[in-house]
C-alpha positions as CSV (number, residue, x, y, z in Angstrom):
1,X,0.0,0.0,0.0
2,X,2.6,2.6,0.8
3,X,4.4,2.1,-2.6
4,X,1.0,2.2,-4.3
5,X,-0.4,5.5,-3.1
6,X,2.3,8.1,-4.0
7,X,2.1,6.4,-7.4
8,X,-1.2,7.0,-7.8
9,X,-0.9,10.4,-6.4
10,X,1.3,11.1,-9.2
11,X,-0.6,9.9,-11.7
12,X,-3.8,11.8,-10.6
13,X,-1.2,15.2,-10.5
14,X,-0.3,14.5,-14.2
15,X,-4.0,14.1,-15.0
16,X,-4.6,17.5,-13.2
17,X,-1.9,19.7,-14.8
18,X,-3.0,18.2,-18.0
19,X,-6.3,19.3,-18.0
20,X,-5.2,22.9,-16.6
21,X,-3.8,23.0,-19.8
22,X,-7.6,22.4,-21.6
23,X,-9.4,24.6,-18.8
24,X,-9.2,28.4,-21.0
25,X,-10.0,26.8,-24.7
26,X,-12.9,24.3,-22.5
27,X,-14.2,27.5,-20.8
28,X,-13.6,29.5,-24.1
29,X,-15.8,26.6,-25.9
30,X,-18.6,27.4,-23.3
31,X,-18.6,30.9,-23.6
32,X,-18.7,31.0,-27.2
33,X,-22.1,30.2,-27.8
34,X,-23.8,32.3,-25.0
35,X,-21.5,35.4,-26.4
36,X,-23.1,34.6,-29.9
37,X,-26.8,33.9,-28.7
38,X,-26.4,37.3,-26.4
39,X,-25.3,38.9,-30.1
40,X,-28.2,37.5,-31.9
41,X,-30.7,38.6,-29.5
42,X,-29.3,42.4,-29.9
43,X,-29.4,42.2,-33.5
44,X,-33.2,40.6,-33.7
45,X,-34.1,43.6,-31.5
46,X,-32.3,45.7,-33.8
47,X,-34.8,44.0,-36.6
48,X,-37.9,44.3,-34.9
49,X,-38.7,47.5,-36.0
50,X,-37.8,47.0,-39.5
51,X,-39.6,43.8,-39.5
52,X,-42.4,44.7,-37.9
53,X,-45.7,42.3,-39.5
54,X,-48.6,44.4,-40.8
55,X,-52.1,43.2,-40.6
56,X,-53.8,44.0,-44.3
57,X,-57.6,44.3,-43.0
58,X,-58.1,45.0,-47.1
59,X,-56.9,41.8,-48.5
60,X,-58.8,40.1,-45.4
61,X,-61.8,41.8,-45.6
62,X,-65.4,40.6,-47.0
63,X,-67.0,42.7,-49.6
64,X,-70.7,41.3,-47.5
65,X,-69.6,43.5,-44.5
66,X,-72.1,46.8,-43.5
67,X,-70.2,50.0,-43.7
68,X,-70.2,49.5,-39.3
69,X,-68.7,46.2,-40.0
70,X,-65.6,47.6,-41.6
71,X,-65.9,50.3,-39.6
72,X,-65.4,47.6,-36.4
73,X,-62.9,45.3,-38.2
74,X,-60.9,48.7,-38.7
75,X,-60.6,49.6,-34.9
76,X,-60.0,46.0,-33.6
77,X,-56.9,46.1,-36.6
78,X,-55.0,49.1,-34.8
79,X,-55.8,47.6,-31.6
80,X,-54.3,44.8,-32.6
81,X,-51.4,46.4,-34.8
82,X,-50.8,48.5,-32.5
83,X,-50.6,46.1,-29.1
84,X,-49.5,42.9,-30.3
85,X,-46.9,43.6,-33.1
86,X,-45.9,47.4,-32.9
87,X,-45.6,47.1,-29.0
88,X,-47.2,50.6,-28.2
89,X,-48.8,50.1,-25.0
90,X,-48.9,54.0,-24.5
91,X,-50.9,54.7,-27.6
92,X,-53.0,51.6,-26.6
93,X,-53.6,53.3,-23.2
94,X,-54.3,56.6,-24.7
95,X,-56.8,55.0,-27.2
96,X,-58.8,52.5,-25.2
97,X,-58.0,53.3,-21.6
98,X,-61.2,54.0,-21.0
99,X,-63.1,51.6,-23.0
100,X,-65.4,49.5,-20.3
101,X,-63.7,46.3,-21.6
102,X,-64.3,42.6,-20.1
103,X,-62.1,40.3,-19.9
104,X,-63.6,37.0,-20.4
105,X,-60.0,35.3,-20.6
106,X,-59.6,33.9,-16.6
107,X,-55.5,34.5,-17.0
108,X,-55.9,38.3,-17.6
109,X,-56.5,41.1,-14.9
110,X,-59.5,42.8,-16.2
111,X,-59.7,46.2,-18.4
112,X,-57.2,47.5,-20.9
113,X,-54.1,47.7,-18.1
114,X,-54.6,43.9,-17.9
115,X,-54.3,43.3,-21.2
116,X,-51.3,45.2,-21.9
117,X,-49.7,44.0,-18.4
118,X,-49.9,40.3,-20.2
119,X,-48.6,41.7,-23.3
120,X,-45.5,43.8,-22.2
121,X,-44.2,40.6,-19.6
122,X,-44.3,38.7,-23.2
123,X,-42.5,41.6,-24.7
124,X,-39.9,41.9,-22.4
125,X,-39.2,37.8,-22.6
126,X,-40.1,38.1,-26.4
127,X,-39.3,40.7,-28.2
128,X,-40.4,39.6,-31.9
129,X,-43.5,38.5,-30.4
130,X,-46.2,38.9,-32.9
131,X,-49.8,38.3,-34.2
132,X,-49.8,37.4,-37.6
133,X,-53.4,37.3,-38.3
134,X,-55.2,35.2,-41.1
135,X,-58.6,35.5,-41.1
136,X,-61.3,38.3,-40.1
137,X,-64.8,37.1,-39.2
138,X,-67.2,40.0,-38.7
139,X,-70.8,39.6,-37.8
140,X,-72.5,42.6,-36.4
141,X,-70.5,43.7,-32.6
142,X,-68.4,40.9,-33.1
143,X,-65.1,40.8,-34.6
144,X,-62.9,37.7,-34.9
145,X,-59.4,37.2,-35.5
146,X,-57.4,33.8,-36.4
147,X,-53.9,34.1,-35.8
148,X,-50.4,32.3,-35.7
149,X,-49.0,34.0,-33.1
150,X,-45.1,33.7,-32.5
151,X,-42.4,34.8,-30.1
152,X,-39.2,34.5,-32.4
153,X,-38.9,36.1,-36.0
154,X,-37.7,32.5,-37.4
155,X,-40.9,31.1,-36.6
156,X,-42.8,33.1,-38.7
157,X,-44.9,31.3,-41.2
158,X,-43.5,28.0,-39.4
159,X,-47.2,26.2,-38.9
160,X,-45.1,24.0,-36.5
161,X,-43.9,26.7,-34.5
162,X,-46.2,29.2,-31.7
163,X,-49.5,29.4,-31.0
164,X,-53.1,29.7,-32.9
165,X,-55.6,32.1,-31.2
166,X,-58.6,32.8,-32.4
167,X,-59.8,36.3,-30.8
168,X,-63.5,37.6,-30.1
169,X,-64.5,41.2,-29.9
170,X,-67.6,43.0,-29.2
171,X,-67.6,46.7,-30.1
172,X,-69.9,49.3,-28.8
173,X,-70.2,52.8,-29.9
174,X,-66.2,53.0,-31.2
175,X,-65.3,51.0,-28.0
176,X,-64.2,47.2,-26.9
177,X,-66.7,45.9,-24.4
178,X,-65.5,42.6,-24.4
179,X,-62.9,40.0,-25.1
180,X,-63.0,36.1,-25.0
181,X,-60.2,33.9,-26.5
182,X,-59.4,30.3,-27.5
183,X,-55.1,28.7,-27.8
184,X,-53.6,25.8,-29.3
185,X,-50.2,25.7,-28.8
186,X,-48.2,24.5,-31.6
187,X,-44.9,23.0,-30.3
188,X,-43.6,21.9,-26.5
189,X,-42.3,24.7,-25.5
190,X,-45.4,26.5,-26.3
191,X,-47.0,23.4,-24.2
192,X,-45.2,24.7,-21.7
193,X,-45.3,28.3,-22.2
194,X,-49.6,28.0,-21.9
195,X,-48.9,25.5,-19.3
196,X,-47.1,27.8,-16.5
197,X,-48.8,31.0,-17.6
198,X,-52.4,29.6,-17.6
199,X,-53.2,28.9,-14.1
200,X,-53.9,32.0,-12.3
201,X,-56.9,33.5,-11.8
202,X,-57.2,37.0,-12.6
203,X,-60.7,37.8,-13.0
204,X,-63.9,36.7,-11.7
205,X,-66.1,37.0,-15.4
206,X,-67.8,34.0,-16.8
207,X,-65.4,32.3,-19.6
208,X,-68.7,32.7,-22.2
């Protein structure tokens, strides 16, 4: 036993200065990849604004709608354009504030403010978050909107990739009255996104 242990000793020595050697290209290995991710993300930020998605309430319109159809279709589009993919939650504020709007989505504090509270904590984790809407349904007060809804720019058109959600409305006199919503998430991450952001209660309004 005695000869045996400084031999091993010195063996396990040689293994350590030998990997002292690999430690700065190992840790230059691991940092590579977070320094490039950290790059992307500045540069997609950069994009956002240059890549922001337009929704083109012409080419999805229905030539059946009343003049106040349109006319409902058009405000729900800048509400939309203007929350979801521009990001401006002070012209949002400004615009429909006010508006007596019920939330019929459980997850969402009630009102306006509870929408764009949901919408900026996506924002900030997400900042190419956007509604890419494809359809418009309009019939009377209520608007509809079916959407592939995404949180990165390279998901975009990726029917794999995000979330569906299909939007109601009820307008009032120029204002949103109320809101009610169905989601399918598309991938498992978006399983999971819906998963650990749908379980709070926020509001006491019936789901219908």
């Amino acid at each position: 036993m005695s000869y045996f242990l400084p031999v091993a000793l010195g063996q396990n020595m040689a293994r350590l200065r030998r990997l002292s050697l690999w430690a700065p290209a190992v840790l230059l290995m691991a940092w590579l990849p977070m320094a490039a991710a950290q790059a992307h993300t500045g540069d997609s930020k950069d994009k956002v604004a240059a890549d922001v998605i337009r929704i083109d309430l012409d080419a999805l319109s229905k030539a059946t709608w009343t003049a106040q159809e349109r006319e409902n279709a058009e405000l729900i589009t800048d509400f939309i354009q203007h929350i979801m993919n521009d990001h401006d939650f002070e012209w949002v504020m400004q615009k429909h504030g006010e508006d007596n709007y019920v939330q019929h989505n459980r997850n969402l504090a009630e009102g306006i403010p509870g929408v764009i509270e949901s919408v900026e904590g996506i924002v900030k984790r997400f900042p190419e978050y956007t509604y890419d809407v494809k359809k418009i349904y309009v019939d009377g007060d209520f608007v509809i909107f079916h959407s592939h809804v995404t949180m990165k720019e390279e998901d975009r058109g990726d029917e794999s990739k995000g979330l569906i959600i299909t939007d109601t409305w009820r307008v009032v006199d120029g204002e949103i009255r109320e809101h009610w919503d169905a989601i399918q998430p598309l991938d498992g991450s978006m399983r999971f996104f819906t998963l650990m952001n749908g379980g709070k209660i926020r509001n006491t309004n019936s789901i219908f």
